[in-house]
Every structure is written in structure tokens, then in C-alpha cells.
N, C-alpha and C positions, 0 to 999 in steps of 0.2 A: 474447365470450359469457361468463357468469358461471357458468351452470349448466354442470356434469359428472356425469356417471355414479358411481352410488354407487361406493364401495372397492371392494367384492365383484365377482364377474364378474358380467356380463349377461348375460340369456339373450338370443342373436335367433333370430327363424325368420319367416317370409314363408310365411301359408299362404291361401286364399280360402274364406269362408265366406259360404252365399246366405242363412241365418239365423243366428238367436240359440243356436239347438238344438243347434249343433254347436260350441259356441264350451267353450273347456277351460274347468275349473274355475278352472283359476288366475289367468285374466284376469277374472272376473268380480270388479265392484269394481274395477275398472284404470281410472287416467287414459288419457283418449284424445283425439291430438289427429287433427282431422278437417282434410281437407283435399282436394285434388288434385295433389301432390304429383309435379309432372311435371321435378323437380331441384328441387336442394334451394339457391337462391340463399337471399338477404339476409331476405327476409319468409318464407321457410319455416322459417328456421333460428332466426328472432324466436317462433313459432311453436310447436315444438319445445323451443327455452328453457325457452318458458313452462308449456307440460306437465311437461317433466323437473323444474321445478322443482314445480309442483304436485305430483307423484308421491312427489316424495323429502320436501316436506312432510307430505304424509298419505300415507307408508309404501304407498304403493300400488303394481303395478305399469304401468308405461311404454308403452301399446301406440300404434301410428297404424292409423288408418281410410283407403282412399284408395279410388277408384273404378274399378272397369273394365264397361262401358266410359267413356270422356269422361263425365260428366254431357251436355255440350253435343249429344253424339251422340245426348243422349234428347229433351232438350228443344228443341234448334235443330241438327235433325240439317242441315241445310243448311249452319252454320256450323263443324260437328265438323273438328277439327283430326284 
């Protein structure tokens, strides 16, 4: 993997929001990579790269998007893992 985390520390935190309304000031304007992020193997981390790199080119901050529940639970609830 090529792309690292700026110098400075990162911020993290893991919070759920059901809209936009609630979302901090400070993420607005944030790369974000989207996904369903059920572990972070080889294509999520390809994934991730590619945001962290996006991000650190346009000075932006880092966030990911992921879902609960399944998407699959909504659309092929028969199939939901």
C-alpha cells in the first residue's frame, strides 16, 4: 500500500447517522469512501488507498460510509447474510 495517514494525528470515531442534518461541520466536504465494509481484506483496503489518497490530495478529511443493515437485507432479504 502506498498511501499513509498524514503526519499529524487522526481523528477516529464511529458514530450512525440516519441523515445529512446531523452530520458535523467538519466532515462536510470529506472524501468518503463507500462501501460494505464487512472486514477489511485486499479490495477494501485497494478501496481505502484510494480515498486516503484522494483526501490528502485535496486537503480534505478521510471519512467511510458503510451500511446497517446488509443492503442485501433490503433488497434480497431472502439472501441476507
Amino acid at each position: 500500500m502506498s498511501w499513509r495517514p498524514r503526519a499529524k494525528k487522526a481523528e477516529s470515531m464511529i458514530a450512525r447517522h440516519s441523515s445529512l442534518a446531523g452530520l458535523p461541520a467538519r466532515l462536510r466536504g470529506a472524501t468518503v469512501a463507500i462501501g460494505n465494509f464487512d472486514g477489511v481484506h485486499r479490495g477494501h483496503q485497494a478501496v481505502l488507498e484510494a480515498a486516503g489518497a484522494a483526501a490528502e490530495r485535496d486537503a480534505t478529511p478521510l471519512t467511510v460510509l458503510t451500511f446497517e443493515p446488509h443492503p442485501r437485507a433490503v433488497f434480497k432479504p431472502d439472501r441476507a447474510p
